[in-house]
C-alpha positions in Angstrom: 0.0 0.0 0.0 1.6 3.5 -0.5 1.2 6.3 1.7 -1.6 8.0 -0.7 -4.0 5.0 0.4 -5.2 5.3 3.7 -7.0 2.3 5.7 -8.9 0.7 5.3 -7.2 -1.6 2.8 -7.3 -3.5 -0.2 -7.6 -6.9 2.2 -10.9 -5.0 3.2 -9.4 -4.3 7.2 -11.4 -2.1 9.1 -10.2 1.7 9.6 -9.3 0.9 13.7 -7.2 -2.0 13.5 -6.8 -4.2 16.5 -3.3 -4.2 16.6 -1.0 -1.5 14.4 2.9 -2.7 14.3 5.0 -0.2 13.6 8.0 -1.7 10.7 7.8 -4.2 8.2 11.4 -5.8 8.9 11.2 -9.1 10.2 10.2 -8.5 14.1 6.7 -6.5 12.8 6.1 -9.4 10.1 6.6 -12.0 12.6 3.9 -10.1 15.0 1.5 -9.3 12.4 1.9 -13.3 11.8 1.6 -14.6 15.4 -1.4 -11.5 15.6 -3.4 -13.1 12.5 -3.3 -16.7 14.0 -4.2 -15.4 17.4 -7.9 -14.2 15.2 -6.4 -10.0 15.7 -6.5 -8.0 12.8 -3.3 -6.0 12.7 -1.7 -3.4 10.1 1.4 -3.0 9.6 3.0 0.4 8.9 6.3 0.8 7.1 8.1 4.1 6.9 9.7 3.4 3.4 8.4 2.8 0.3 8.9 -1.5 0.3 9.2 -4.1 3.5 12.1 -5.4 4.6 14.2 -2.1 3.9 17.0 -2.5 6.3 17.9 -5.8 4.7 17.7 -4.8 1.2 20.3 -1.8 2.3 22.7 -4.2 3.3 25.9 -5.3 1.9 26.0 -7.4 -1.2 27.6 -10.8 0.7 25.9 -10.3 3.7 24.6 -13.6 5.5 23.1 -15.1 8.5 24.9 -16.1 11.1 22.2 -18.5 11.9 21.2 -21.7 9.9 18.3 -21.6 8.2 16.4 -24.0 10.4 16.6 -21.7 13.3 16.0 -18.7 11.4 12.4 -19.4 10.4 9.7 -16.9 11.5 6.5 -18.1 12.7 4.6 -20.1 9.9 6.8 -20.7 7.6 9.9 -22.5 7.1 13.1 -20.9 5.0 13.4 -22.7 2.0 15.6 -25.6 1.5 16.7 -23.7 -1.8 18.1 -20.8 0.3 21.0 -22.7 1.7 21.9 -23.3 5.3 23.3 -19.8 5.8 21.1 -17.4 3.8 22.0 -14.6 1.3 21.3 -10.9 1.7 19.1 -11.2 -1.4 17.1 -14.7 -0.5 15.9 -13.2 2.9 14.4 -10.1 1.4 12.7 -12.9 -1.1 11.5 -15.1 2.0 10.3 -11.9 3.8 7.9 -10.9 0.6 6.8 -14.3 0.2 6.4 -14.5 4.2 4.0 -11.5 4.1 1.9 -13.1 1.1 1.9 -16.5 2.3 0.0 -14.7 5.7 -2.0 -12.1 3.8 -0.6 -9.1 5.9 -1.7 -5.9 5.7 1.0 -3.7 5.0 0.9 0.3 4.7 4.3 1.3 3.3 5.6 4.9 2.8 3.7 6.0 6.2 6.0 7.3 8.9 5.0 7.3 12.8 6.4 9.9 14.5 5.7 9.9 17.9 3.2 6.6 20.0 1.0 9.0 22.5 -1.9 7.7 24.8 -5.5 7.8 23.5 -9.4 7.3 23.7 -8.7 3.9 22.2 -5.5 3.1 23.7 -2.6 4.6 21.2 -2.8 7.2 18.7 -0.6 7.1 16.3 0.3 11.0 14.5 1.7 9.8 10.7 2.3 10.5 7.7 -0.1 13.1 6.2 -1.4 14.6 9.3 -3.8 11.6 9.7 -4.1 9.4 13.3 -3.9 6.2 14.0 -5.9 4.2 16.8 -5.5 1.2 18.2 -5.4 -0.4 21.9 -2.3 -2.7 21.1 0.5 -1.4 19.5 3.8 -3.8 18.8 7.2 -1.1 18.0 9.3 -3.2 15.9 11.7 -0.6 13.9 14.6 -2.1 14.1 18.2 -2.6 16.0 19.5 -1.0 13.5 17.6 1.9 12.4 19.9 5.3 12.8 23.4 5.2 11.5 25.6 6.2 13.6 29.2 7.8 13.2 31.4 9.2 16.3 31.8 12.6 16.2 35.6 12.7 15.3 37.6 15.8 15.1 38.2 17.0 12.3 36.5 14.3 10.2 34.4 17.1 8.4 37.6 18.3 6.8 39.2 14.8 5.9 39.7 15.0 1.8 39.0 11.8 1.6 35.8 9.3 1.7 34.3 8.7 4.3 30.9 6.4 4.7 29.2 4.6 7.2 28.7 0.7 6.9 25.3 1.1 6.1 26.2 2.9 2.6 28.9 0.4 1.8 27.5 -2.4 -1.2 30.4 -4.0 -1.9 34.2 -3.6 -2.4 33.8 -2.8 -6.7 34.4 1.2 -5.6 37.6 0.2 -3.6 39.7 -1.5 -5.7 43.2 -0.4 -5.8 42.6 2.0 -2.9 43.7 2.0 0.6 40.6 1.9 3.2 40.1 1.7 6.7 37.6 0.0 8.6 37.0 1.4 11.7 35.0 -1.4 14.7 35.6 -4.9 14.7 32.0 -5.9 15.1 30.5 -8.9 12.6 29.8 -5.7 9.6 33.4 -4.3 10.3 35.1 -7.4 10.4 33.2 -8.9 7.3 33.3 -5.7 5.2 37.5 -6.4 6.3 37.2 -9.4 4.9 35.3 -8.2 1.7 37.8 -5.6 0.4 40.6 -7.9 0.8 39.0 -10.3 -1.6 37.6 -7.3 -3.6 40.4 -5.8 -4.8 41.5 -3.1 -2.5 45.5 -2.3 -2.2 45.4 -2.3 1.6 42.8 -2.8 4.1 43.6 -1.7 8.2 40.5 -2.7 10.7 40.7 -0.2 13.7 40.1 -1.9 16.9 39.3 -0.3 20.5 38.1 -3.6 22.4 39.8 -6.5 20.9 36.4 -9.0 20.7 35.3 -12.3 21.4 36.1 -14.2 18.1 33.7 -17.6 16.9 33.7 -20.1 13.8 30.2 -19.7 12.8 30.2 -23.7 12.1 32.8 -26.3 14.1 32.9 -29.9 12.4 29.4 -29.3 11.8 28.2 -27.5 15.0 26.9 -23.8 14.1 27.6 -21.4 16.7 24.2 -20.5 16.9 23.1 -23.7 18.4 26.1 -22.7 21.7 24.3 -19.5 21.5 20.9 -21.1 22.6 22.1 -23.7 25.5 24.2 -21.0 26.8 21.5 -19.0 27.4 20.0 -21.2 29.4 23.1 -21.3 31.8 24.3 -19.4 34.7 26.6 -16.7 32.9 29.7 -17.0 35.4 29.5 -20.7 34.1 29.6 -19.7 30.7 32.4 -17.6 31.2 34.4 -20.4 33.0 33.6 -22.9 30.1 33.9 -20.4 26.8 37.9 -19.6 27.0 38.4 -23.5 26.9 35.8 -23.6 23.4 37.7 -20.6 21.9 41.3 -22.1 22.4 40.0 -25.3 20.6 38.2 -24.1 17.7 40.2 -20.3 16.7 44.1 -19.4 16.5 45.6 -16.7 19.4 45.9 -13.9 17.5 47.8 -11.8 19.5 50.5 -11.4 17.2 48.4 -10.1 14.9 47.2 -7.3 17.4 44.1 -9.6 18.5 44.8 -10.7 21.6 42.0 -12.8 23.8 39.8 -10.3 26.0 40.1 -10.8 29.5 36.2 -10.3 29.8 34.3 -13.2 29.9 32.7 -13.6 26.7 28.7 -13.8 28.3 29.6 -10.7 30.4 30.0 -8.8 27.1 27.2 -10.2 25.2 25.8 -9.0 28.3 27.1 -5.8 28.0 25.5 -5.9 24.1 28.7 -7.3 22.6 28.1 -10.2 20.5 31.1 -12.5 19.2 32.2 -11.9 15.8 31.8 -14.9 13.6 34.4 -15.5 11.3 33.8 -15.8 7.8 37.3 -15.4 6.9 39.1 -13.0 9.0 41.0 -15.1 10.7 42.7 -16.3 7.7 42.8 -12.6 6.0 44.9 -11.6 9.1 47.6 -14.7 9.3 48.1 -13.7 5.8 48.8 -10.2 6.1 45.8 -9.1 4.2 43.8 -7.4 6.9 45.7 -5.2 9.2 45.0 -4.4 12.8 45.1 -0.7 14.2 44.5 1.3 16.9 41.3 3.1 17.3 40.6 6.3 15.4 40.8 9.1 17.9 40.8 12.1 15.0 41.2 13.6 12.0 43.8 15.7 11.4 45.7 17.2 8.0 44.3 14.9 5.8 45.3 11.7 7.8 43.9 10.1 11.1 45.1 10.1 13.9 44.5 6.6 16.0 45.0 6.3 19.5 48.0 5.3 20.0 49.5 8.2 18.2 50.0 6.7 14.6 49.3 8.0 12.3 47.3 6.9 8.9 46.3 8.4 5.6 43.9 6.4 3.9 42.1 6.7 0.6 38.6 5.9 2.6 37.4 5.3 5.5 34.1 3.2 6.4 32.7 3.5 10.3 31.3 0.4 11.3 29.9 1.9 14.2 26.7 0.4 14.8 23.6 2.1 15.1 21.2 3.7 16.8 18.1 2.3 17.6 16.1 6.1 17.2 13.4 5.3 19.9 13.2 8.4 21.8 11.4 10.6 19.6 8.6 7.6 19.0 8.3 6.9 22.5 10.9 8.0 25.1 8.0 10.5 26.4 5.9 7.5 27.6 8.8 6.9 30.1 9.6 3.0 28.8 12.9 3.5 27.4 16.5 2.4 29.6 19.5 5.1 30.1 20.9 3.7 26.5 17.7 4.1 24.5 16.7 0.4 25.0 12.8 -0.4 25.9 12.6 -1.7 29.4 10.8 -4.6 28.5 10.4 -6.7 25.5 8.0 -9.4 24.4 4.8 -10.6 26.1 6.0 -7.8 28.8 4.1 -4.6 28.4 5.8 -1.5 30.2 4.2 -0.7 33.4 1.7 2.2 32.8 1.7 1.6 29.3 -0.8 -1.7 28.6 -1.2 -2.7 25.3 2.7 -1.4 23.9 5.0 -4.2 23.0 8.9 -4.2 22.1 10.1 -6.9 19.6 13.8 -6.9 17.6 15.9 -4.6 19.9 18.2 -6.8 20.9 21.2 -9.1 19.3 21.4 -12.6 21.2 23.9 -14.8 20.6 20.8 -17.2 20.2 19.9 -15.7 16.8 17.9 -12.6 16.1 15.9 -13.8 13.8 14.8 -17.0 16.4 14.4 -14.9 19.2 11.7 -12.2 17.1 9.8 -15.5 16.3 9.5 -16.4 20.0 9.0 -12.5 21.3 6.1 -12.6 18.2 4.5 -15.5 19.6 4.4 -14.3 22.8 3.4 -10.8 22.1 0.5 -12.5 19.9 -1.0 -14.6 22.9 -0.8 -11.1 25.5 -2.4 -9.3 23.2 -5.1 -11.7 23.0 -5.9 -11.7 25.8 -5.9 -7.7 26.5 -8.0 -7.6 23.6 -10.7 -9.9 25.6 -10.4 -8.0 28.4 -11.4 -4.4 26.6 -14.9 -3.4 27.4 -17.0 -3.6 24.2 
């Protein structure tokens, strides 16, 4: 639907929908899912002009880190086809056919810019001036949803490029040029990884917390499968046990300026810090192909300047610096947001004072993200239910 088409909709849904879920990314398809088989009527609302945005922004190679199997949303399995760890391009292709397959109700090109309290529950202020009501409203726009890029000195006067992650495709532009990435997360160390074997004439990674480092798949095992029975353990256990795993399955690259963190690696993920999954990193480093750097502390006369003093003058620079997750100005008002931005409460939980509003995708488990929006959508789905039963009327 585009944003000239106002509810009610083609699928003949009512005008006041029982459920609105705010993005059509994977969490808010998964609710609208779990919603539909529950007997609510939900529309979804997607601020650009197609569903799934975020993943059709992504970089070409990108994959999951899960397996297919695990990766399934709620009433409908991955294809076979799609491999066991799926492309960029094939999830945007199971997400389509996921919102066919459930006949969701999708209003796209309609932004929400704030969730206030109403006669019906929520209103909704969007796109066009018009209101939205409903009494359940599920926020799923996304973990990553604001790019964001430390403000540097002096990086407004460096001659050369500089992009965040989120605007890099792949390394075609970079060939024959010196780049640095700056964060070792899994989209700094992979974009590494994808320069190396695209052609660029040197690629350096800047690092400031040397990170937890994981095959994705050992003799057969994927990572992803640790992730979920370590959640289920005490994490002091975890971080007894996990030091032992890494020593066995990757290489101590401390001579490569990768040394082992001395945090435990369930106290970071914790913290928000998920492993990095090789996909060939390890191998791009023992070969001298991917340098490790210091981290960038400015920009100065055309070079950068890291923090340990060195200096570097690259050709580009791309800031893997993660992102924002942009809740405040839809609902850090309503008083259900954490010091970093983070909703208090996720799932089947409902913010006290605030019945009827449900988080979903605003995390990154080790267990999957894609696994653990199915099981927050199922959950959200039987709660809202039953607050639905309970309305008067």
């Amino acid at each position: 639907m585009s944003a000239s088409t106002p509810p009610p909709t083609a699928a003949g849904q009512a005008a006041t929908p029982d459920a609105i879920v705010i993005g059509a990314g994977p969490g808010g398809l998964a609710a609208a899912a779990a919603l539909r088989q529950r007997g609510v009527r939900p529309l979804v609302l997607e601020r650009s002009e197609r569903l799934g945005a975020s993943w059709r922004g992504h970089y070409d190679r990108l994959h999951l880190h899960t397996t297919r199997r695990l990766s399934a949303l709620p009433g409908m399995a991955i294809p076979r086809a799609y491999g066991r760890w799926v492309g960029r391009d094939d999830v945007v292709r199971y997400l389509e056919r996921y919102a066919e397959h459930h006949a969701l109700d999708i209003a796209t090109g309609i932004a929400v810019d704030r969730v206030e309290r109403g006669a019906k529950g929520w209103d909704l202020p969007a796109t066009g001036g018009r209101v939205l009501a409903s009494p359940v409203v599920v926020v799923a726009t996304g973990h990553n949803h604001t790019p964001y890029v430390p403000e540097w000195p002096g990086r407004d006067a460096f001659p050369g490029e500089l992009v965040h992650a989120s605007r890099y495709r792949n390394a075609g532009p970079y060939a024959g040029r010196d780049v640095l990435v700056v964060g070792i997360g899994n989209t700094g160390a992979e974009i590494a990884v994808d320069l190396v074997e695209g052609g660029a004439a040197r690629v350096r990674l800047a690092v400031r917390t040397p990170p937890h480092i994981m095959r994705r798949s050992t003799a057969g095992w994927p990572a992803q499968a640790s992730g979920i029975l370590v959640r289920r353990l005490p994490p002091r256990l975890v971080d007894k046990v996990a030091p032992h795993v890494e020593r066995m399955s990757v290489p101590d690259l401390s001579r490569y300026g990768l040394p082992r963190p001395a945090e435990g690696l369930y106290a970071r993920v914790l913290d928000g810090a998920i492993p990095v999954q090789d996909v060939g990193l390890i191998d791009a480093l023992r070969a001298g192909r991917v340098e490790i750097v210091a981290a960038v502390d400015r920009f100065e006369d055309g070079e950068v300047l890291l923090a340990d003093g060195s200096r570097v003058a690259p050709d580009a620079v791309v800031a893997a610096t993660g992102y924002r997750r942009g809740l405040e100005p839809l609902v850090g008002h309503l008083g259900v947001l954490d010091g970093r931005g983070r909703p208090l409460v996720r799932g089947a939980r409902q913010p006290e004072g605030a019945p009827g509003l449900f988080f979903t995708g605003f995390t990154n488990p080790v267990s999957g993200m894609f696994r653990e929006m199915a099981i927050d959508a199922r959950k959200i789905a039987r709660a809202a239910a039953r607050l639905l039963v309970s309305l008067p009327g």
